[in-house]
N, CA, C and O of each residue as an XYZ file, in Angstrom:
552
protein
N       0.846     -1.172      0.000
C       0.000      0.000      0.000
C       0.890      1.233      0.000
O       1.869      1.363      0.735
N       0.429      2.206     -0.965
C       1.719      3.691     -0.483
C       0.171      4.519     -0.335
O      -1.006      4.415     -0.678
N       1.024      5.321      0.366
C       0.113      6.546      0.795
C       0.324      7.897      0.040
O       1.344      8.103     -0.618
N      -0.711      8.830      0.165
C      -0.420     10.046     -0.065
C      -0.627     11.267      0.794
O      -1.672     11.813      1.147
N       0.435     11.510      1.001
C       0.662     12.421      2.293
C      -0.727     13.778      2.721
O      -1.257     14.055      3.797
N      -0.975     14.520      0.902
C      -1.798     14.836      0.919
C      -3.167     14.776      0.886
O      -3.947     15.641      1.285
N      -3.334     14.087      0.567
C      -4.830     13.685     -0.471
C      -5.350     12.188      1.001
O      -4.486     11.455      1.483
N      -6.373     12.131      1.272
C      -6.626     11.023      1.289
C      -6.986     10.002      0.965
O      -7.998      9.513      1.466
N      -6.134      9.258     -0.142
C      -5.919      8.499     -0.976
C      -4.791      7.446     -0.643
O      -3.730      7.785     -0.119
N      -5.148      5.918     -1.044
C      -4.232      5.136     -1.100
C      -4.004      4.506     -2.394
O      -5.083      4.153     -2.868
N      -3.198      4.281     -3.009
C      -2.724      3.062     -4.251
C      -2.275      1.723     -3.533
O      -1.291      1.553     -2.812
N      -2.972      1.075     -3.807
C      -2.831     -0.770     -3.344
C      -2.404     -1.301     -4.216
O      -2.769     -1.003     -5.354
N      -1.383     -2.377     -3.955
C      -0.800     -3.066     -5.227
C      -0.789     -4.810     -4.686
O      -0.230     -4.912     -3.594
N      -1.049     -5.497     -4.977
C      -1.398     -6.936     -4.929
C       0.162     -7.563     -4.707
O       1.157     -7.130     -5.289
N       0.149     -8.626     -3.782
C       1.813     -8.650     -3.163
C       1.881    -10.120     -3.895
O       2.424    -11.034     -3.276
N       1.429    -10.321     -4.986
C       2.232    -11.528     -5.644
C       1.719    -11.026     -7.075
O       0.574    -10.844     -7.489
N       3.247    -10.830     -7.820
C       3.289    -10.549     -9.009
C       2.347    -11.132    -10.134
O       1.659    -10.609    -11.010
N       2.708    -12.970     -9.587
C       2.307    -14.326    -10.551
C       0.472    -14.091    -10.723
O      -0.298    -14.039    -11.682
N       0.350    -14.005     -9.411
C      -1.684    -13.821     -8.860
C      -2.080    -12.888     -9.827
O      -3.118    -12.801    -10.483
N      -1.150    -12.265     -9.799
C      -1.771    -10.229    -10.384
C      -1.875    -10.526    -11.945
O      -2.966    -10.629    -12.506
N      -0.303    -10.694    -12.794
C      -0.433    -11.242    -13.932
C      -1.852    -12.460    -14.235
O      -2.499    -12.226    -15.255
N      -2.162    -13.320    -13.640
C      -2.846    -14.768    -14.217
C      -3.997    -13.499    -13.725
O      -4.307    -12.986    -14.801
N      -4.496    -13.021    -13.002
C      -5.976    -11.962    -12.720
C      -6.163    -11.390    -14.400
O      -7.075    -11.571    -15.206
N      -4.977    -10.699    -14.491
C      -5.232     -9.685    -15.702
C      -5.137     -9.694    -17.030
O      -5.406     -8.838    -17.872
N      -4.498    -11.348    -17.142
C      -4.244    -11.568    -18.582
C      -4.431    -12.824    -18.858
O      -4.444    -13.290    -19.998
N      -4.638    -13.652    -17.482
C      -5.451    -14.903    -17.668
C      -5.201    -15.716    -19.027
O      -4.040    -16.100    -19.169
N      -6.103    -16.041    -20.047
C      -6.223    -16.682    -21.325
C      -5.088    -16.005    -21.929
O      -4.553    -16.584    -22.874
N      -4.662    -14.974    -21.586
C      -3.927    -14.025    -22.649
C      -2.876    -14.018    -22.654
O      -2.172    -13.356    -23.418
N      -2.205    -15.381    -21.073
C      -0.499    -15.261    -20.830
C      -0.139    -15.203    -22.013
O       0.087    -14.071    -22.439
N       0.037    -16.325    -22.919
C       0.543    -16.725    -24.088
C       1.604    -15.148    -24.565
O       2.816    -15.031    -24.743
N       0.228    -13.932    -24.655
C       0.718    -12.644    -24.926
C       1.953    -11.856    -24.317
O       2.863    -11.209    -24.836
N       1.636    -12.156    -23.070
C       2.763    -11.770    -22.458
C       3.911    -12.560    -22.212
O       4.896    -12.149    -21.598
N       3.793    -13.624    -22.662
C       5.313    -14.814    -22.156
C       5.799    -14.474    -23.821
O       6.883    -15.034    -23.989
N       5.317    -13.674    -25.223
C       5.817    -13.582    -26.081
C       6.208    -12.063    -26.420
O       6.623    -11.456    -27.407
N       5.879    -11.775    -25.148
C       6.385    -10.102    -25.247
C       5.769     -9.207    -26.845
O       6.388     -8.536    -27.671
N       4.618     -9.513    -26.765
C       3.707     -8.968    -27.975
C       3.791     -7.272    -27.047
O       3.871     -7.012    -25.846
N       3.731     -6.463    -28.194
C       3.949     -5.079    -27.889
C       2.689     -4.413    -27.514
O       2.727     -3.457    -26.740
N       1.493     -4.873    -28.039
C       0.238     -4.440    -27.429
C      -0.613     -4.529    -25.816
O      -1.498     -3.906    -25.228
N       0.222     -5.633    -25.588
C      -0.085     -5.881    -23.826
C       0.729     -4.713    -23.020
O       1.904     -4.349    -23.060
N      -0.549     -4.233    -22.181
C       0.112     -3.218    -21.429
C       0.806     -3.634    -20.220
O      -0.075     -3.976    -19.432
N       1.846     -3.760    -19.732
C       2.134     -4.603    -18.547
C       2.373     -3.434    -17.543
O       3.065     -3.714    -16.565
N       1.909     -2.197    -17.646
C       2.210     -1.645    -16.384
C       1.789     -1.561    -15.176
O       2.330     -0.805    -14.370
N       0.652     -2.405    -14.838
C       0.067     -2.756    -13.560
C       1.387     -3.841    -13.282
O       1.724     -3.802    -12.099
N       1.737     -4.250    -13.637
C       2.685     -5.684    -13.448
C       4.278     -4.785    -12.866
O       4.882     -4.944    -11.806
N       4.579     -3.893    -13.969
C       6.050     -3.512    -13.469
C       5.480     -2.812    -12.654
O       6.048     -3.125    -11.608
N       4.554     -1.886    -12.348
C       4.468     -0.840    -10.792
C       4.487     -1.790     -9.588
O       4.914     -1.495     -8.472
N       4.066     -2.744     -9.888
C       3.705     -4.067     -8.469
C       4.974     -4.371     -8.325
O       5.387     -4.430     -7.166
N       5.912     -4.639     -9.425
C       6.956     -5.746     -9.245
C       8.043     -4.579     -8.528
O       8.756     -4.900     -7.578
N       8.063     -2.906     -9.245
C       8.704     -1.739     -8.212
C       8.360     -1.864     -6.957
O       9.206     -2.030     -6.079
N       6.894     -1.789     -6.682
C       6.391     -1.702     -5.241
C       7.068     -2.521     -5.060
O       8.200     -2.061     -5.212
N       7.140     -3.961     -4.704
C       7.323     -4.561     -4.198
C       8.879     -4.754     -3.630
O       9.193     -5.168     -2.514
N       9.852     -4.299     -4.816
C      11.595     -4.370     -4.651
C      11.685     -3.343     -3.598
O      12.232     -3.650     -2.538
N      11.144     -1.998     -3.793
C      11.538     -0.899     -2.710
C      10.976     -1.029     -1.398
O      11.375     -0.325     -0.470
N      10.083     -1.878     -1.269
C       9.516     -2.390      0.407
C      10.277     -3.081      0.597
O      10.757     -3.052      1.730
N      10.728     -3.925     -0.232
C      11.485     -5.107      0.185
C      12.809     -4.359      0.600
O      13.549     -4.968      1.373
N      13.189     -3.100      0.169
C      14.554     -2.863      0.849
C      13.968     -1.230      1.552
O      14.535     -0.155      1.359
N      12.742     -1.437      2.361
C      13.257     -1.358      3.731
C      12.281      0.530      3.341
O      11.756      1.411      4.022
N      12.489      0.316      2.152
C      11.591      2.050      2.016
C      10.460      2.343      2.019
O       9.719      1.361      1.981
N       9.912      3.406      2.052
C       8.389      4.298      2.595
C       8.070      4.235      1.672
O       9.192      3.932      1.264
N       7.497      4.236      0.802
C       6.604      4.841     -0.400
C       5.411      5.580     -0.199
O       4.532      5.151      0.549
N       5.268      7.080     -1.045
C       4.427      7.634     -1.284
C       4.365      7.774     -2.827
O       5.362      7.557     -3.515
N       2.929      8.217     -3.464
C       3.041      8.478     -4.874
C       2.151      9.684     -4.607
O       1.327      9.741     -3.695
N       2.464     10.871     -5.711
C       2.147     11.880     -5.942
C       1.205     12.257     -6.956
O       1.511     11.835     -8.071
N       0.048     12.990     -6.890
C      -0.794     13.155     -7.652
C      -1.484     14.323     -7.587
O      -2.290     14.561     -6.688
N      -1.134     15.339     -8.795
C      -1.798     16.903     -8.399
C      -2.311     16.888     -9.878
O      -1.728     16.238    -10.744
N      -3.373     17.599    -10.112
C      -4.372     18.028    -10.767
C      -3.408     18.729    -12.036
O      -3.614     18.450    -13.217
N      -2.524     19.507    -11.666
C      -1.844     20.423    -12.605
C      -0.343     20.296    -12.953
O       0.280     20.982    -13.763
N       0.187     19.125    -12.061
C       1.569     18.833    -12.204
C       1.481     17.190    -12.767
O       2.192     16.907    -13.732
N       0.929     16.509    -12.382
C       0.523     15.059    -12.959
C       0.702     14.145    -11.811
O       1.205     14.624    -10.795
N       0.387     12.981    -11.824
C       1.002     11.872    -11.353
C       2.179     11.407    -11.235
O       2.585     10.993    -12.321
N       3.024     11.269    -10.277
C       4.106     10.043    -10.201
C       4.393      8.491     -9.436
O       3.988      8.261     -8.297
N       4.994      7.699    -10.089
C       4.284      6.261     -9.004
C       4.662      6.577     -8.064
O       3.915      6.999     -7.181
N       5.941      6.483     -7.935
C       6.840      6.646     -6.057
C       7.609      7.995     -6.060
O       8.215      8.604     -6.941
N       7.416      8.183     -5.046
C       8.352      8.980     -4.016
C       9.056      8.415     -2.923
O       8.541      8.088     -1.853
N      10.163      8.319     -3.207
C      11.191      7.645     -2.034
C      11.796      8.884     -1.516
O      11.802      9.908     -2.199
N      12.421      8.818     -0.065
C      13.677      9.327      0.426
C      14.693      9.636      0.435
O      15.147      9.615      1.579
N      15.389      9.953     -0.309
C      16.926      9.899     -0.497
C      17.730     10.929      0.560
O      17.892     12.135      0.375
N      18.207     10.125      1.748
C      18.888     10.033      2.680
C      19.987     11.233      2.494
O      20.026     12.345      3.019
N      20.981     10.520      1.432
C      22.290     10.902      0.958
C      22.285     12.756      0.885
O      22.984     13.676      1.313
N      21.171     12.600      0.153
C      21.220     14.123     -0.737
C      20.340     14.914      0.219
O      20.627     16.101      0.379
N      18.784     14.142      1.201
C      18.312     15.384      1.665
C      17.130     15.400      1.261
O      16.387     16.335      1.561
N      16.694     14.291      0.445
C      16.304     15.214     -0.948
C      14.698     13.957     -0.976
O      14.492     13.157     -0.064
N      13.869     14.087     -2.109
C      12.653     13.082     -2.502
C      13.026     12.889     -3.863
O      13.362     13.719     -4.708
N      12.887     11.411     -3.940
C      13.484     10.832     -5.667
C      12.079     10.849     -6.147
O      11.236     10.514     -5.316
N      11.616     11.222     -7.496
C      10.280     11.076     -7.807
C      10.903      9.657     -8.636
O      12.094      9.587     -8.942
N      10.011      8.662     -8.913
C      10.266      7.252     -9.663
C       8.746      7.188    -10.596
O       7.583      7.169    -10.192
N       9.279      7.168    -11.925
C       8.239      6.979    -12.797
C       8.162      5.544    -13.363
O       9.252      5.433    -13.925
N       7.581      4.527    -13.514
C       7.246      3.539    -14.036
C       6.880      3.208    -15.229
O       5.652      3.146    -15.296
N       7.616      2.868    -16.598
C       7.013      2.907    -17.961
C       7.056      1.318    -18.697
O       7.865      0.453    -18.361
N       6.148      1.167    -19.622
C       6.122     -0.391    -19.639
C       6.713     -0.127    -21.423
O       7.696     -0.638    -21.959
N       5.808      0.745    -21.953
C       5.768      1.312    -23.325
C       6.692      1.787    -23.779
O       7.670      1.788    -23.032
N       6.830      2.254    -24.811
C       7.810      2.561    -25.952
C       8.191      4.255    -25.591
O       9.293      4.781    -25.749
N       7.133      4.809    -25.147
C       7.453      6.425    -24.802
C       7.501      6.515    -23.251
O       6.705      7.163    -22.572
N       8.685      5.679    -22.719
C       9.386      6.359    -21.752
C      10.079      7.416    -21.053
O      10.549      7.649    -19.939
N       9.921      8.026    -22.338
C      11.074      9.750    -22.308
C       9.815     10.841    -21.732
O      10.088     11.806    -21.018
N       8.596     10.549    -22.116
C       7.414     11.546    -21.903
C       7.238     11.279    -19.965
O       6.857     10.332    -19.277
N       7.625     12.335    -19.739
C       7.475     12.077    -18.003
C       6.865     13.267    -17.787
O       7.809     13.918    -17.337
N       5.941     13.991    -17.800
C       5.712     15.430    -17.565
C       5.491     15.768    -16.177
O       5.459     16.966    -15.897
N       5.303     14.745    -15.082
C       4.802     15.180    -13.936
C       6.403     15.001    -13.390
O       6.801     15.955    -12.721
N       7.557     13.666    -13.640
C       8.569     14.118    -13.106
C       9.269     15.589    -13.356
O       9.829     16.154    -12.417
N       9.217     16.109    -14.502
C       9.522     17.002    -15.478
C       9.024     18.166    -13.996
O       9.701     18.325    -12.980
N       8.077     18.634    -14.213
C       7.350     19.475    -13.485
C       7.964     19.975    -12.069
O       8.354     21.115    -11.817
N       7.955     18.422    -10.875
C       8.763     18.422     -9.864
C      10.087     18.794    -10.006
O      10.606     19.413     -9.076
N      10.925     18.455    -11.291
C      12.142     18.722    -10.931
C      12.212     20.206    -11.412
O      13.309     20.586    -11.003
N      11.740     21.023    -11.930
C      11.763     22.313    -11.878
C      11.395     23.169    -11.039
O      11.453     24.389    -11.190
N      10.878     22.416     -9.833
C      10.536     23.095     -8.341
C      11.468     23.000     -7.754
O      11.195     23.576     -6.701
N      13.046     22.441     -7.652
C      14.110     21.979     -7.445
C      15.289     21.590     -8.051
O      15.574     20.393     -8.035
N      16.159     22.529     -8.679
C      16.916     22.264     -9.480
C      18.197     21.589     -8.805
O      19.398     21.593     -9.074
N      17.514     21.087     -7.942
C      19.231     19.934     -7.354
C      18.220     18.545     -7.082
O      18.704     17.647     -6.392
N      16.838     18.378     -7.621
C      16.723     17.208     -7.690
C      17.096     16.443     -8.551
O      17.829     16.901     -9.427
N      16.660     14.820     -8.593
C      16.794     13.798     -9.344
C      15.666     12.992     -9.398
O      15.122     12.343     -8.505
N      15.252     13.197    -11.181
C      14.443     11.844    -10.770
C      14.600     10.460    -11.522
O      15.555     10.526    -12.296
N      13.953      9.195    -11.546
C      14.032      7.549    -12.034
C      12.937      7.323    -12.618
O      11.783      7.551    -12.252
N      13.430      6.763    -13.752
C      12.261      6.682    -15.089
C      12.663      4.899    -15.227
O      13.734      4.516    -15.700
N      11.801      4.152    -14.822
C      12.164      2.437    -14.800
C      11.236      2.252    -16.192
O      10.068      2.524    -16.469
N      12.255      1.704    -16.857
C      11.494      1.195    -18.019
C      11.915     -0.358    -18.305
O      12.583     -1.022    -17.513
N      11.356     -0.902    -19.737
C      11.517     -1.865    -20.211
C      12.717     -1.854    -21.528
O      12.850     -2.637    -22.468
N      13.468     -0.674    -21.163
C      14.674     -0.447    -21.840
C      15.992     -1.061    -21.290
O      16.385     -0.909    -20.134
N      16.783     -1.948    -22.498
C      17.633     -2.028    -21.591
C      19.236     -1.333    -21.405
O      20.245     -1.915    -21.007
N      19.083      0.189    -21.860
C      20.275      0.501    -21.812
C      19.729      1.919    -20.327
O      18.638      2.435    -20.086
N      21.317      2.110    -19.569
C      20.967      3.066    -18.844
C      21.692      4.387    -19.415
O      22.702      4.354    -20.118
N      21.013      5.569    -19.000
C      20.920      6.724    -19.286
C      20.729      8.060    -19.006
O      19.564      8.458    -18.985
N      22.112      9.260    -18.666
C      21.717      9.537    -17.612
C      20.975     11.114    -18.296
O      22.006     11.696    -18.632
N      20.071     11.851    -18.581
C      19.560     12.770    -19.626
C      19.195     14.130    -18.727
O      17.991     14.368    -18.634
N      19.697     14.630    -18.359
C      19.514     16.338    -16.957
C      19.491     15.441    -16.010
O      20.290     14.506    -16.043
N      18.684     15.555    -15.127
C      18.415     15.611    -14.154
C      17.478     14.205    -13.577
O      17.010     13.890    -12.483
N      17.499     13.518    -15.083
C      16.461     12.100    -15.221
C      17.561     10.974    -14.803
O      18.549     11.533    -14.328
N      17.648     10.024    -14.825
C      18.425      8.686    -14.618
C      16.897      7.660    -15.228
O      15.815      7.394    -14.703
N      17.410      7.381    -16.320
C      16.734      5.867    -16.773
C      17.411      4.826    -16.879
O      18.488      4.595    -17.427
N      16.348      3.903    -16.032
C      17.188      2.178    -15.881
C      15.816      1.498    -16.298
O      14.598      1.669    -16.352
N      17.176      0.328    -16.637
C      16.228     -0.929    -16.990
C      14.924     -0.990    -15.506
O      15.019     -0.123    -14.637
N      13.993     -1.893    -15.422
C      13.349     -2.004    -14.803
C      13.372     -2.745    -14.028
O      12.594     -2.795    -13.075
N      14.618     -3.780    -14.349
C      15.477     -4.558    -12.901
C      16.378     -3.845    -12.066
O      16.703     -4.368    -11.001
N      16.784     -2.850    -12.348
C      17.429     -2.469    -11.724
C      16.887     -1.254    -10.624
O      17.642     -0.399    -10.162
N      15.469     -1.356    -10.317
C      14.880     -1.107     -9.499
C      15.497     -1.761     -7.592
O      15.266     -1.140     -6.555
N      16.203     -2.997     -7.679
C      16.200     -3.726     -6.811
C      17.694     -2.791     -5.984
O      18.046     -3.045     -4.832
N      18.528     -1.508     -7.060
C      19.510     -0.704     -6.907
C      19.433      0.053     -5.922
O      20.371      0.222     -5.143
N      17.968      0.779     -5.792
C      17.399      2.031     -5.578
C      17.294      2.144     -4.347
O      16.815      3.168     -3.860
């Protein structure tokens, strides 16, 4: 479950990946064990994020304003001081982040994480994109 600090709102995410996938695509594995480009799997990678960053020990909140956009997580970052915004992308237009975009211009010494299904990393202003295993880094 992450919370939102403001809003009283929660995002729930189902704590077994396998359950969640066979719920949502059922008849349709076939699709996804062949990595067909039309299956949306991003209920699947936000669960499989949730799940790596609890597992090491972090808070999660996700952010959601009317005029800045959505982001999945908000973590802590200790080091710097600071809130990592983490965007989640399953699709081909990973680069389109407008709500991280937004936050980091309220803060020009932030950073934010764009997890995709890409597998090269990349570091582009103020963005850091990783593969979507390498969530387990963070």
């Amino acid at each position: 479950m992450i919370e939102s600090s403001t809003k009283n709102l929660l995002k729930l995410y189902l704590n077994d990946v396998g359950i969640l996938t066979g719920v949502l695509y059922g008849p349709n594995i076939s699709a996804v064990l062949d990595d067909v480009p039309s299956i949306n799997l991003g209920a699947v990678y936000e669960t499989v994020v949730a799940q790596e960053l609890k597992a090491h020990g972090k808070k999660l909140f996700y952010y959601d304003n009317r005029h800045k956009g959505e982001v999945d997580f908000l973590i802590d970052d200790f080091d710097s001081l600071s809130v990592v915004p983490i965007e989640v992308k399953s699709g081909r237009d990973y680069r389109i982040h407008s709500a991280i975009d937004n936050l980091l211009k309220a803060n020009e010494n932030a950073k934010g994480v764009v997890l995709s299904n890409s597998s090269k990393v990349v570091q582009k202003g103020a963005v850091l994109y990783l593969p979507i295993y390498f969530a387990m880094f963070l």
